[in-house]
C-alpha positions in Angstrom: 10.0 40.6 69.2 10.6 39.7 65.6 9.3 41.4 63.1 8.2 39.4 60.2 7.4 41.0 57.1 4.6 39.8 53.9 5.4 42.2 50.7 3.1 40.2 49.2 0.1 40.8 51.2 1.2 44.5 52.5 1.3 42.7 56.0 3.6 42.7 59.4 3.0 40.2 61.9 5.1 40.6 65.4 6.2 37.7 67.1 7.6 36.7 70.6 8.6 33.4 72.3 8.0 33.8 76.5 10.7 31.8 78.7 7.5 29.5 79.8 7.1 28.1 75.7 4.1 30.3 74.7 4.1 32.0 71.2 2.8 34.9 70.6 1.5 36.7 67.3 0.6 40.3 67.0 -0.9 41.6 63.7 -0.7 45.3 64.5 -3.1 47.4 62.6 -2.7 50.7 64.0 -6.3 52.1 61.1 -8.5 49.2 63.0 -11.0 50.1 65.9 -11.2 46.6 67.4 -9.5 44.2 68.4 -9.2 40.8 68.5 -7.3 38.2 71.2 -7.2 34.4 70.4 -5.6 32.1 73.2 -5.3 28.9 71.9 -4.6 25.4 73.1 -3.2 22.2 70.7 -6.0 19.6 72.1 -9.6 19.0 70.6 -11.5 15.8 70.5 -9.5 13.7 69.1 -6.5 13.6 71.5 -8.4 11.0 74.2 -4.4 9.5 74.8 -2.0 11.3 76.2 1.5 11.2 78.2 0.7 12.5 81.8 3.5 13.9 83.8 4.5 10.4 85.2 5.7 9.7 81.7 2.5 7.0 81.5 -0.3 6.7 78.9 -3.1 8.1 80.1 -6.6 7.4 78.2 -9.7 9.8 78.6 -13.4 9.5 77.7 -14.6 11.1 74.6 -15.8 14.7 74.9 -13.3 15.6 77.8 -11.6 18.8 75.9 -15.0 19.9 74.8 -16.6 19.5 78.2 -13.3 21.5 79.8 -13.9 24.5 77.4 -17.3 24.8 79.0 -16.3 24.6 82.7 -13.1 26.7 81.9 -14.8 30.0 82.2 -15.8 29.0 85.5 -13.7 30.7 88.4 -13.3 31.1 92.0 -14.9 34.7 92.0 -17.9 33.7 89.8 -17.9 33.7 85.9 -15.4 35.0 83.1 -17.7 35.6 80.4 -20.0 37.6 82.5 -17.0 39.7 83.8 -15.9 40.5 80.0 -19.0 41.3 79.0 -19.9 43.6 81.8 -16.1 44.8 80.7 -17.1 45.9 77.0 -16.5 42.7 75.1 -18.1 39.9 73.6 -15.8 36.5 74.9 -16.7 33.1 73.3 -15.1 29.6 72.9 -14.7 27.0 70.8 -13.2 23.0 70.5 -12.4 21.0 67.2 -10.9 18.1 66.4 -7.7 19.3 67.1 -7.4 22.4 69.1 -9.9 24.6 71.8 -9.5 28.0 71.3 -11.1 31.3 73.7 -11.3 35.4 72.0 -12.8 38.2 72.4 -13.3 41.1 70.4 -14.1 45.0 71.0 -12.6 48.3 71.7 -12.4 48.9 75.4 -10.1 48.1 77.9 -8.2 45.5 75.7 -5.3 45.0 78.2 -7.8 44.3 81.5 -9.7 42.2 79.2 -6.7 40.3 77.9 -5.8 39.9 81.2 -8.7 38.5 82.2 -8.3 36.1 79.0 -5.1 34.5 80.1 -5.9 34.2 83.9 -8.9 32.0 83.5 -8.1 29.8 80.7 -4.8 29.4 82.4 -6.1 29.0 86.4 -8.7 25.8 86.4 -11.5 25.9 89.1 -13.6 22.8 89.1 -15.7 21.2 92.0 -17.4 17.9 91.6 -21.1 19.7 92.1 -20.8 21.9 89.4 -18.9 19.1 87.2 -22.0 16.9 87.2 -24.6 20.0 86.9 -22.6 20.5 84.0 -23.1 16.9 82.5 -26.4 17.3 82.7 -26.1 20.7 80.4 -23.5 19.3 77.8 -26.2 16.0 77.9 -28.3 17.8 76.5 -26.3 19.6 73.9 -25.7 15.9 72.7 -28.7 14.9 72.5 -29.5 17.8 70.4 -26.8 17.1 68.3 -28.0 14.2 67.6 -31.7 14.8 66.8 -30.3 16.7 64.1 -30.0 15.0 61.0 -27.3 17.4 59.5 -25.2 17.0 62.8 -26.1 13.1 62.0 -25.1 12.8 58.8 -21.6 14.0 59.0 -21.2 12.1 62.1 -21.8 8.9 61.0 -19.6 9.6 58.3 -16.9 10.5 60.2 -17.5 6.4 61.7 -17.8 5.0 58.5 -14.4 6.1 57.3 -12.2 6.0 59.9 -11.2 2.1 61.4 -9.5 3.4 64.6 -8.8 7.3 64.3 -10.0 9.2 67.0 -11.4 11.3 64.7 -14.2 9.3 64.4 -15.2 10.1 67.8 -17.7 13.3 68.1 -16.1 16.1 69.7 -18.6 16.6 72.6 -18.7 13.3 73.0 -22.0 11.0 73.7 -23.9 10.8 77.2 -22.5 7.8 77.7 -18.6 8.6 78.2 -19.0 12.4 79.4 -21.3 10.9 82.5 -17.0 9.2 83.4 -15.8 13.0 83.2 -14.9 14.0 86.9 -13.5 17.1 88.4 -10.0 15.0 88.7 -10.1 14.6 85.3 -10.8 17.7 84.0 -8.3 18.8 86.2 -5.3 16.2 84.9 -6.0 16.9 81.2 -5.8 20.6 81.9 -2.4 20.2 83.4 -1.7 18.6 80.3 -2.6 20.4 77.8 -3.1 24.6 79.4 0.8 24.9 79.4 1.9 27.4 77.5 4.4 25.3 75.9 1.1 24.0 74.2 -0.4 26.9 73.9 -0.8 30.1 71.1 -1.7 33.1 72.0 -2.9 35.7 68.4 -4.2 39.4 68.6 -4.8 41.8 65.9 -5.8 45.4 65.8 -5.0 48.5 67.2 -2.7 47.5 69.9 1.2 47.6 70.9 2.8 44.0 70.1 4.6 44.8 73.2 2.5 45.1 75.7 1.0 42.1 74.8 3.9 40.1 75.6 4.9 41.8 78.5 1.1 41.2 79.7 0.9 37.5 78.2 4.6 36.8 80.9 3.2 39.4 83.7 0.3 36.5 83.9 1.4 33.2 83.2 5.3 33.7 83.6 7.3 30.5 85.0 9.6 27.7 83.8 9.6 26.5 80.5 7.3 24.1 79.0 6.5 22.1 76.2 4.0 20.4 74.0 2.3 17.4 75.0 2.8 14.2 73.1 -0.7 12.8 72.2 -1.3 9.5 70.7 -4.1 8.8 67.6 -3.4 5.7 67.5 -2.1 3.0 64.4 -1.9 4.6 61.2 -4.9 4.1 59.5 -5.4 2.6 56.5 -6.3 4.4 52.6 -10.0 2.1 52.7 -12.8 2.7 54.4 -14.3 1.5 57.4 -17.9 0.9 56.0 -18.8 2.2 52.4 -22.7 3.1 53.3 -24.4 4.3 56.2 -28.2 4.6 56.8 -30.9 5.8 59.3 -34.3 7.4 58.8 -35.1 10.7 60.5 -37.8 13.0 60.4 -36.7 14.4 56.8 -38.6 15.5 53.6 -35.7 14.3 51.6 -33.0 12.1 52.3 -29.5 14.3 53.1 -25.8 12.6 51.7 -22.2 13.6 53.1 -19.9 11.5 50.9 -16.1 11.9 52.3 -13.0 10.4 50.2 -10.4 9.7 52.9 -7.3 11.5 51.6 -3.4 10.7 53.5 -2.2 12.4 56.1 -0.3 15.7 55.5 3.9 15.6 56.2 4.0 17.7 59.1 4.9 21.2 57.3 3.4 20.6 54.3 -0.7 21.1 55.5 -1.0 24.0 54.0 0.0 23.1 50.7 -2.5 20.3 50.8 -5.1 22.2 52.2 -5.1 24.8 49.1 -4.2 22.2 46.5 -7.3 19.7 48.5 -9.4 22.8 48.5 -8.6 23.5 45.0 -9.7 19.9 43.8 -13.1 20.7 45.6 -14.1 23.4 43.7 -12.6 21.5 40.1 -14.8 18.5 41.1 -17.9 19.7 43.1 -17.7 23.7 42.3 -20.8 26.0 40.6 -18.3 26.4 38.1 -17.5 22.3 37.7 -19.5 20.5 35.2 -20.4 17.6 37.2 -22.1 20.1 39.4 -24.4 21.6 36.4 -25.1 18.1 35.1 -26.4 16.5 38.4 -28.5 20.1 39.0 -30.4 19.7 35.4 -31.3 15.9 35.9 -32.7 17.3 39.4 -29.9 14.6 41.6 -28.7 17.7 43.3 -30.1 21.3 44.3 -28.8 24.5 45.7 -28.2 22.7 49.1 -24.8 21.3 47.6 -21.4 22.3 49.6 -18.2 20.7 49.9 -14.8 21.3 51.8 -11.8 19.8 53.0 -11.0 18.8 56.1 -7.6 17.6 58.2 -6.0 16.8 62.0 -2.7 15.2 62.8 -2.8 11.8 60.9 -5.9 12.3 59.2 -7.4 14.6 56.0 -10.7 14.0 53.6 -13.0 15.7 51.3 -16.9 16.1 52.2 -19.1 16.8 49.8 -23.1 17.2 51.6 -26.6 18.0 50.4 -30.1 16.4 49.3 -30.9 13.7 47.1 -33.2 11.8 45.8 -30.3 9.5 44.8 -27.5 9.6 47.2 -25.7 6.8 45.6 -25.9 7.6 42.1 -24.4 11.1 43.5 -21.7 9.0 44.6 -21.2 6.9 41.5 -21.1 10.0 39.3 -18.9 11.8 41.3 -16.2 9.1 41.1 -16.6 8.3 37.3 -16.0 12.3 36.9 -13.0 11.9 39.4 -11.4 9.3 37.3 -12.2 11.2 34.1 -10.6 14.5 35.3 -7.5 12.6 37.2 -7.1 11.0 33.3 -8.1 12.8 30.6 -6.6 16.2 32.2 -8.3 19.3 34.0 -9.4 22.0 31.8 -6.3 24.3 32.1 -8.6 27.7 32.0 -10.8 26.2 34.5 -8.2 25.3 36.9 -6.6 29.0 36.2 -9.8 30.7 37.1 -11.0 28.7 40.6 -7.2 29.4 41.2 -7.7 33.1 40.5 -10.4 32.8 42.9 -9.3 30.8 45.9 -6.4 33.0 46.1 -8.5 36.4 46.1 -10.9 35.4 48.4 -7.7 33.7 51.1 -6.3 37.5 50.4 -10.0 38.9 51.4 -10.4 36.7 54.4 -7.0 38.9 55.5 -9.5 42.1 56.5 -11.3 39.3 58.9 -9.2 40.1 62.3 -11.0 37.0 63.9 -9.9 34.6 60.3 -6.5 35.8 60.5 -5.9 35.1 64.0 -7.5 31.3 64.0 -5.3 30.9 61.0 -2.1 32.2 62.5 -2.6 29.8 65.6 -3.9 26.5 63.7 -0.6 26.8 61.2 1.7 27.2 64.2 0.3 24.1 65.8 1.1 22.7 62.3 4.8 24.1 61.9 3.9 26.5 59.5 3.2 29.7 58.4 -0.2 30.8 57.1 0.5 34.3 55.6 3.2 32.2 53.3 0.3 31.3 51.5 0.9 33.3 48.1 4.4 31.4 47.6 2.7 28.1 48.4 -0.4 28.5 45.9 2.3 29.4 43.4 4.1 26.0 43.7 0.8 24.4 43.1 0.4 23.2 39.4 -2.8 21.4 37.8 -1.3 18.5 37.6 -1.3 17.8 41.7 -4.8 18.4 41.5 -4.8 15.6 39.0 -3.0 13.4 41.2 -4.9 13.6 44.4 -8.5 13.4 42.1 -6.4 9.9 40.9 -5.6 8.9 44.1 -8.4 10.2 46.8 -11.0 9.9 44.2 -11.8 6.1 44.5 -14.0 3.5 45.3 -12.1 2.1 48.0 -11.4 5.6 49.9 -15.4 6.7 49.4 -17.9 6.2 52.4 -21.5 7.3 52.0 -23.6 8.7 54.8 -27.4 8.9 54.1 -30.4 10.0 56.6 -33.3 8.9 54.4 -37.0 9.9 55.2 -38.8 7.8 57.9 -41.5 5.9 56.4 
């Protein structure tokens, strides 16, 4: 294994390549209880096209990598997460946009239970029966989703700015195209996508980097794989789809998510716009930003306000969400302040502090076992390196944030999102 070593952050991360593809990380931290194991695949909901093994396109129906995170704990002897947790640990799941990940965390018996890890998320067992009981569950979860006017909000703005990008398309899908979701297919995009070729596989804690690699090849050795080419489509364009979109819901006041479609990062470069995108957020929407105070006192915003940044292959934006009165006067104002900042110049102590900041609390996130692992795996998918971070926020200078507030920041690239009171 290589032994890679952060001076900067008083860290060592061990890593290993298997003969089958599959990466591993191990942050050894031989003064931590716990421990934490992160198996990790590159496909979320956006990658609906893919290359199947005939060397054909193959297209899927929305909601297919959520839908096999569910039915991947399933297995021939019963249930995975009931074994682990009868086993001492606490196993979950999760599917973005861009990649489905399974943990666990706890003290005992972290080799059987990483064992058991690997073996089910790696060995599929689907029948049609329990594939359609299961429609009927994830079904539901939709149409939760969607009486939810949060959930709802951010939705529909994810439609309104995106022309083509699968992004657009919400991750669990819609009852519609998850009712096409058979055991075949679940089956075909597993074999896709479950290689460990595509695959990550991230621990941390008290445990010997060794042994996980020799466990991770004990249970999934074989030939050598690779990633799986996925396609998202025509590059989309800096505008908009739709600028505004409306529906009523059972609300008190009406909720906004205004996104500014940013480009795409170079592959290798994400991080660097994620902390200078990230960066711009708290400059333009911050506690500490003065738009922020001046929309608070005339009473256009309240404590509900948040904002982040957000990014997949071939897409990134800024969100910023809350309540309004005024949605699109929040919207005005926040591009007039844009354009003032991208001209006039960020306040250079301002952008000195909220750098201060960002990089203290990245460094703080580093005692979160679960953070650093999700990190580790979602910049490998990437091509990079999280833990470079401190040499990347050095490289980042005011006037980038400048730049992107000049060129993310406009009219064209805004869409506005509003779920407005029912009558």
């Amino acid at each position: 294994m290589d032994k890679l070593e952060y001076t900067a952050l008083g860290q060592t991360v061990y890593h290993d390549v298997l003969p089958n593809g599959l990466n591993i990380y191990v942050d050894a931290r031989r003064s931590y209880s716990k421990q934490f194991a992160f198996f990790a695949t590159r496909y979320g909901g956006m990658d609906l096209r893919f290359r199947g093994e005939d060397g054909n396109w193959l297209d899927t129906p929305a909601g297919v990598a959520h839908f096999l995170e569910h039915k991947s704990f399933d297995t021939e002897d019963g249930n995975a997460l009931q074994t682990m947790a009868a086993n001492g640990v606490d196993p979950n799941a999760f599917t973005s946009a861009s990649m489905t990940g399974y943990y666990f965390d706890g003290v005992p018996n972290f080799e059987e239970n990483l064992r058991t890890l690997l073996s089910f998320v790696s060995v599929p067992w689907f029948t049609q029966e329990s594939v359609d009981k299961e429609q009927g569950i994830i079904a539901q979860e939709i149409r939760m989703c969607e009486d939810d006017p949060n959930d709802e909000v951010y939705c529909r703005l994810l439609e309104a700015m995106y022309v083509s990008h699968p992004v657009r398309n919400r991750v669990a899908g819609t009852v519609e195209s998850i009712s096409h979701i058979t055991a075949d297919t679940l089956y075909q995009c597993h074999r896709a996508f479950y290689r460990p070729g595509n695959m990550v596989l991230c621990a941390a804690g008290n445990i010997d980097p060794q042994r996980v690699s020799d466990i991770a090849w004990e249970v999934l050795s074989g030939e050598p794989t690779s990633a799986t080419p996925a396609d998202h489509g025509r590059p989309e364009p800096n505008r908009v789809g739709e600028k505004l979109t409306h529906r009523t819901m059972p609300v008190s006041i009406p909720l906004f998510a205004l996104g500014l479609k940013g480009s795409p990062a170079v592959r290798g470069k994400g991080l660097r716009q994620r902390l200078l995108a990230e960066l711009v957020c708290d400059v333009l929407f911050g506690p500490s930003a003065p738009l922020y105070n001046r929309l608070y006192e005339q009473g256009l915003l309240n404590s509900s306000f948040n904002s982040f940044y957000s990014a997949g292959p071939g897409c990134a934006f800024l969100v910023a969400e809350g309540e309004s009165r005024d949605p699109e006067r929040v919207k005005d104002e926040v591009l007039k302040e844009a354009a003032r900042l991208g001209e006039s110049g960020i306040d250079q102590e301002l952008w000195d502090r909220l750098k201060k900041a960002a990089y203290g609390a990245m460094v703080r996130r580093l005692n979160s076992m679960d953070d650093t692992c999700i990190e580790l795996a979602e910049a490998h998918f990437n091509g990079e390196d999280y833990l470079s971070f401190p040499q990347v926020f050095q490289s980042i200078e005011r006037a980038d944030g400048e730049a992107l507030l000049r060129e993310w920041c406009v009219e064209e690239r805004a869409a506005l999102s509003i779920v407005a009171p029912e009558e």
